[in-house]
C-alpha positions in Angstrom: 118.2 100.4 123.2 117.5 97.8 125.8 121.6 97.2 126.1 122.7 100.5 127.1 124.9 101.9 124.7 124.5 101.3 120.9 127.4 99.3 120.8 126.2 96.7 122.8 123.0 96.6 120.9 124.3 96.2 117.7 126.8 93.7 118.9 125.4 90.9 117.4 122.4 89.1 116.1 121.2 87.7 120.0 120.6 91.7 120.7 119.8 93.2 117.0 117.2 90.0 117.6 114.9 92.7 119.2 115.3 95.2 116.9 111.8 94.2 114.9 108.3 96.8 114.0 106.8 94.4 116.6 108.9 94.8 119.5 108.9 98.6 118.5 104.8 98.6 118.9 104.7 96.8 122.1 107.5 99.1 123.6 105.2 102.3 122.3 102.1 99.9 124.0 103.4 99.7 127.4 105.1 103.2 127.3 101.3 105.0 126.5 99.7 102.7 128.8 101.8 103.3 131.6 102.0 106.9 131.0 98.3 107.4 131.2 98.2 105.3 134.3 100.6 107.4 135.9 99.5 110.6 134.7 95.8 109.5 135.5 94.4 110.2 132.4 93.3 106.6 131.4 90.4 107.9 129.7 92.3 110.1 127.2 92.3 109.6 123.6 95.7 109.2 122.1 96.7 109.6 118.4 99.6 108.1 116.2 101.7 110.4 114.7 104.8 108.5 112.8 107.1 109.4 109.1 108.5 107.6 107.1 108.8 104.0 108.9 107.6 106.1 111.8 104.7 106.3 109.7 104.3 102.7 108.9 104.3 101.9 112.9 101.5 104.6 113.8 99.3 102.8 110.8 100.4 99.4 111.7 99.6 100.1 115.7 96.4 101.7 115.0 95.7 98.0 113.3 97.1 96.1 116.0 96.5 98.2 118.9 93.1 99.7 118.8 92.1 99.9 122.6 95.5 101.8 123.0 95.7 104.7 120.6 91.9 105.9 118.6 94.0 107.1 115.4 96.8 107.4 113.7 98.4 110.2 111.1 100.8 107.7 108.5 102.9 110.1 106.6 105.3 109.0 103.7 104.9 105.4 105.1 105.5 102.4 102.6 103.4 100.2 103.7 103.0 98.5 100.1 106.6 98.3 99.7 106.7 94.5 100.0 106.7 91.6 98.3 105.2 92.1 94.9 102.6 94.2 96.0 103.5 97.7 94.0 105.8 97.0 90.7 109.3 96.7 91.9 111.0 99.7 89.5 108.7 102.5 91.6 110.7 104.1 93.9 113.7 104.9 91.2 111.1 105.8 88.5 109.7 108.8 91.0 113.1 109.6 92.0 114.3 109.4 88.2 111.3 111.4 87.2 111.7 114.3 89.9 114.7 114.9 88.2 113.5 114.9 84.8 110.8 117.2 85.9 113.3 119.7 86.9 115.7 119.2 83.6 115.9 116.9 80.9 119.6 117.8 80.2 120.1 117.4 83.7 118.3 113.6 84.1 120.6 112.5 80.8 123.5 113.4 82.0 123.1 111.4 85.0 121.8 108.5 82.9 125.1 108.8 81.0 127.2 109.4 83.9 127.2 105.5 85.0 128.5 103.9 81.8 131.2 106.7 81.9 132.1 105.5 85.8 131.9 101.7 84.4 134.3 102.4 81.9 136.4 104.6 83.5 136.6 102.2 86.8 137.7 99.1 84.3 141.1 100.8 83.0 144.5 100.2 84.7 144.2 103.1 87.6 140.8 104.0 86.8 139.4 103.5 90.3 141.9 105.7 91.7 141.3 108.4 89.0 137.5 108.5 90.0 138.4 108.4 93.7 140.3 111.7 92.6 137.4 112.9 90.5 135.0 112.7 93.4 137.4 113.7 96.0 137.0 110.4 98.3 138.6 110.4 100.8 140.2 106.7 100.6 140.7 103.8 98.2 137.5 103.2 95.9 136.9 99.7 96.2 135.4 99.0 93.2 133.1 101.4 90.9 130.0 99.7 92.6 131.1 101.8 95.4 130.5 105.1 93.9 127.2 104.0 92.7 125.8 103.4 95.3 127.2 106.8 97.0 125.6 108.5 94.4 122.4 106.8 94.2 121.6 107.2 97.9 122.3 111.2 97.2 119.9 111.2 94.3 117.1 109.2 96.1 117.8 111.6 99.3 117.7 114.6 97.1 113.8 113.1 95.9 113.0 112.5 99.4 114.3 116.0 100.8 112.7 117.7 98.1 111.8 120.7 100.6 110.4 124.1 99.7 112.4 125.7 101.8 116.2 125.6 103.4 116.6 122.2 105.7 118.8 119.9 108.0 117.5 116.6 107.2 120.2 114.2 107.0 122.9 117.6 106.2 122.2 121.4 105.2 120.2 121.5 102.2 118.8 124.9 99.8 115.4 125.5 99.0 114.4 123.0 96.5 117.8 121.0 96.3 117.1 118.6 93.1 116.9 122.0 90.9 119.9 123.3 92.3 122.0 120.1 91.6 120.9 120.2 88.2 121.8 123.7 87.8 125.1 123.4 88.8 125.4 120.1 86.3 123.7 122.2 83.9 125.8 125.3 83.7 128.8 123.7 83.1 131.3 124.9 80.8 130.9 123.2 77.5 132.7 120.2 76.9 132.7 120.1 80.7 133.7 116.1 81.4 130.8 114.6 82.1 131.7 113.1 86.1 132.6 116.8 86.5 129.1 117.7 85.8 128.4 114.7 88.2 130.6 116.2 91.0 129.9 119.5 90.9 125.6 118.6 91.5 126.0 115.8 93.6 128.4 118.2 96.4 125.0 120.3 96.4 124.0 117.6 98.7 127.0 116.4 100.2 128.9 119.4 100.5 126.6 122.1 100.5 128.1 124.3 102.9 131.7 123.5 101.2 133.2 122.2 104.4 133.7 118.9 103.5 137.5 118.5 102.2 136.9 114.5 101.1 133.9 112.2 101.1 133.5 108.6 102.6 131.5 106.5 100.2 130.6 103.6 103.5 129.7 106.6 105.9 127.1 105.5 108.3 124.2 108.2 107.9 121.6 108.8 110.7 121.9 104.8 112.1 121.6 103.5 108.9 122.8 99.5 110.0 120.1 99.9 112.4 118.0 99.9 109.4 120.1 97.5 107.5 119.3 95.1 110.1 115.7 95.4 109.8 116.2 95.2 106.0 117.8 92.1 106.1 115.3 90.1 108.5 112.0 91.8 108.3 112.0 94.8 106.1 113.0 93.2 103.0 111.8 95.3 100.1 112.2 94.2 96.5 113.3 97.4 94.3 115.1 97.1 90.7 115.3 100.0 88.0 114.2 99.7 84.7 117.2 101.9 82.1 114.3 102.8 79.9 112.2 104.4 82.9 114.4 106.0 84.9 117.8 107.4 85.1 119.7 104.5 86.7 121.3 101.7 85.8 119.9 98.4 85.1 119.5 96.5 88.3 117.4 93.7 88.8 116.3 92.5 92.1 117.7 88.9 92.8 117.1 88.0 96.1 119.6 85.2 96.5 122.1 88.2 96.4 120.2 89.9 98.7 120.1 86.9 101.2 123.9 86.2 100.9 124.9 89.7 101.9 122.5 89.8 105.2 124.0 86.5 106.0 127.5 88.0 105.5 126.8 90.3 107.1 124.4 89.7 110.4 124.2 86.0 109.8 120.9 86.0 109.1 119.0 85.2 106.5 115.9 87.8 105.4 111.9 86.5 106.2 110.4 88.5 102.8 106.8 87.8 103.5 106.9 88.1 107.2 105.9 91.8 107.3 102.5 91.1 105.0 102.1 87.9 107.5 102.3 90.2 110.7 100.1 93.1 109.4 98.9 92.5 106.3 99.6 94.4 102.2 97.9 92.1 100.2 94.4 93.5 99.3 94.8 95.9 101.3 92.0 98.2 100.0 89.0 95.4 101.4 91.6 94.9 104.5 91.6 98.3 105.5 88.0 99.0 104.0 86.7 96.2 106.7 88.6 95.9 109.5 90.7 99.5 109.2 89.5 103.0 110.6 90.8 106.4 111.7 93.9 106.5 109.9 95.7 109.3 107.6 97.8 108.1 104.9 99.7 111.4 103.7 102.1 112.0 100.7 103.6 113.9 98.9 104.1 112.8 95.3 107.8 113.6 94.8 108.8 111.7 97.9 109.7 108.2 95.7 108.1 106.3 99.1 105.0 107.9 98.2 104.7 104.9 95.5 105.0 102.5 98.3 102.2 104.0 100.3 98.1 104.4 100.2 97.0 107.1 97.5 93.2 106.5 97.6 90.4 106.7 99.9 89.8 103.5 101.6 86.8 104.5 103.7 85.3 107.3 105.3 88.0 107.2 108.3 91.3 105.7 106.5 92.0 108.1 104.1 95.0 109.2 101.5 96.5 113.3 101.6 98.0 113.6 98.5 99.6 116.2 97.4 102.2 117.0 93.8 104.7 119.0 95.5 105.1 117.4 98.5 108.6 115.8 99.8 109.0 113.1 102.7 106.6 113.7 105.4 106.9 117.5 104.8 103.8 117.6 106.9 105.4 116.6 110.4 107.8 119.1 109.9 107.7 122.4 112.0 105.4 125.3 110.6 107.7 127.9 109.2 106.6 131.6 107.5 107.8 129.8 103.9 105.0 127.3 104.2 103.1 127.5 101.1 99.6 127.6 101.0 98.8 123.8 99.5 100.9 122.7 102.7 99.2 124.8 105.4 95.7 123.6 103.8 97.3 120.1 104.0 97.7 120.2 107.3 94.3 121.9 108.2 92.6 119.2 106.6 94.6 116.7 109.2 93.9 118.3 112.5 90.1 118.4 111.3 89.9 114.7 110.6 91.9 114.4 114.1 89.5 116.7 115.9 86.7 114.8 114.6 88.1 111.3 115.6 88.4 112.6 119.2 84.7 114.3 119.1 83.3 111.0 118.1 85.3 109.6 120.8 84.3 111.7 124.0 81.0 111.2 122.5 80.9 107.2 122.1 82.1 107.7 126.2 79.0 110.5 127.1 76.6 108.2 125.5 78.1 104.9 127.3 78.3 106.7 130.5 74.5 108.6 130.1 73.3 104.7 130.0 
């Protein structure tokens, strides 16, 4: 944060102005170039490692910066998430289909859940009876609201789709999607269906059963950091098909889109500026000729995984795929509960690594022997 405090970064548009992927790479630029100079070690190779949009800058500044870092590990990272460049109902079709995987009682209910909050939210006092039913905390605004709170829980649920007990955005169990579905699942018959709703969705946002009420606007992790980006650079086109997955039907309409970012930052969005800075579009001859030494990793329940690279490019930019795998479950410490697909995943990365540097020291012997 260039301003000192957050507050005064976020301010307004003339300081969230450098909040852009590019600015980012040329900070991380002069940051590892200095630090080697300093540390005199100007002849050490240096490697990417980056998640999520983490993992979209380590991919993007192996592209853009290839004197400064020899390779870069991409995991979870969207990097085809723009434009029309993957079919826009992805992302809610793998986290609508994660679900489904666990329980198909569990996925309908959910798909029947949002007429229920639609009719419900229409009747005189009905958006106070769901604010009520879902414990909020304040006024519901409008049922739109609670969609939205709930949808970001389900797609964080598919994202954080971990093996084992985390922290990610809050305290999680062991494979969270299955327990929200059980506790929507074993329900009392005749249960009301937004109970059902309630009682999985707290697995995520009340799982250690502190919470006494719920903000549906709470500002997770930084998210109008990101909301920023979203609405200048990172503008990507999602909608949800109601035959496919388990959500509403939600076409993208980008004049909507444009209005609310110039609401709300007083900017409008650039939706081809990211494939313009470093590229998308044919991305397989892209990376195939001008693309080397880069990871793409994913994990197939992660619903950014359908934004990302899931083939072999080359012999050096290749795709880790895995079926059980969550959001950049790789990058996450090693624990004893690491299964054995995951620890294998992982081995296969540091060799590729190790054999990027090899190739490296030896490119610098054979340079120097002349």
């Amino acid at each position: 944060m260039p301003y000192g405090s957050k507050d005064e970064a976020y301010k307004n548009a003339s300081t969230l102005a450098h909040l852009t992927a590019g600015q980012a790479l040329a900070g991380y630029a002069l940051l590892i170039t200095d630090l080697k100079r300093n540390l005199s070690a100007e002849a050490s190779p240096v490697i990417l490692f980056g998640g999520s949009y983490g993992g979209m800058l380590a991919a993007w500044m192996r592209l853009k910066y290839p004197h400064i870092a020899i390779g870069a590990l991409a995991s979870s990272a969207p990097v085809l998430q723009f434009e029309d460049i993957v079919p826009l109902e992805t992302y809610y079709n793998i986290v609508s289909n994660d679900f489904r995987r666990e329980s198909t009682s569990c996925f309908d209910t959910i798909k029947k859940s949002w007429d229920v909050i639609s009719s419900v939210g229409r009747k005189v006092n009905g958006l106070d009876h769901l604010a009520k039913t879902f414990r909020l905390c304040g006024k519901l605004r409008s049922s739109d609201d609670l969609y939205n709170w709930l949808e970001s829980a389900y797609s964080y649920l598919a994202m954080v789709d971990y093996p084992y007990p985390v922290e990610y955005e809050m305290p999680l169990p062991a494979h969270p999607i299955k327990e929200v579905c059980k506790a929507i699942d074993d329900s009392a018959d005749g249960t009301y269906v937004l109970d059902r709703i309630f009682k999985g969705v707290s697995v995520y946002y009340n799982y250690t059963g502190k919470a006494d009420c719920f903000e549906v606007d709470e500002d997770l992790d930084g998210m109008d950091g990101w909301d920023w980006q979203a609405c200048t650079e990172m503008v990507m086109p999602m909608s949800s098909d109601k035959n496919s997955s388990m959500f509403p039907e939600r076409a993208y309409n980008y004049t909507s889109y444009a209005e609310e970012c110039l609401n709300k930052f007083d900017v409008m969005p650039r939706p081809t500026w990211i494939t313009t800075e470093f590229g998308g579009h044919d991305y397989k001859s892209v990376l195939g000729t001008f693309g080397s030494n880069i990871i793409f990793s994913n994990g197939l329940l992660d619903p950014w995984s359908g934004g990302s690279v899931l083939e072999n490019i080359s012999d050096s930019v290749v795709a880790l795929v895995t079926e059980k795998g969550a959001h950049h479950l790789d990058l996450r410490g090693a624990t004893t509960d690491d299964l054995d697909w995951l620890v294998a995943q992982r081995a296969s990365e540091v060799k590729l690594i190790k054999g990027w540097i090899d190739d490296y020291y030896m490119a610098k012997k054979a340079v120097f022997k002349m």
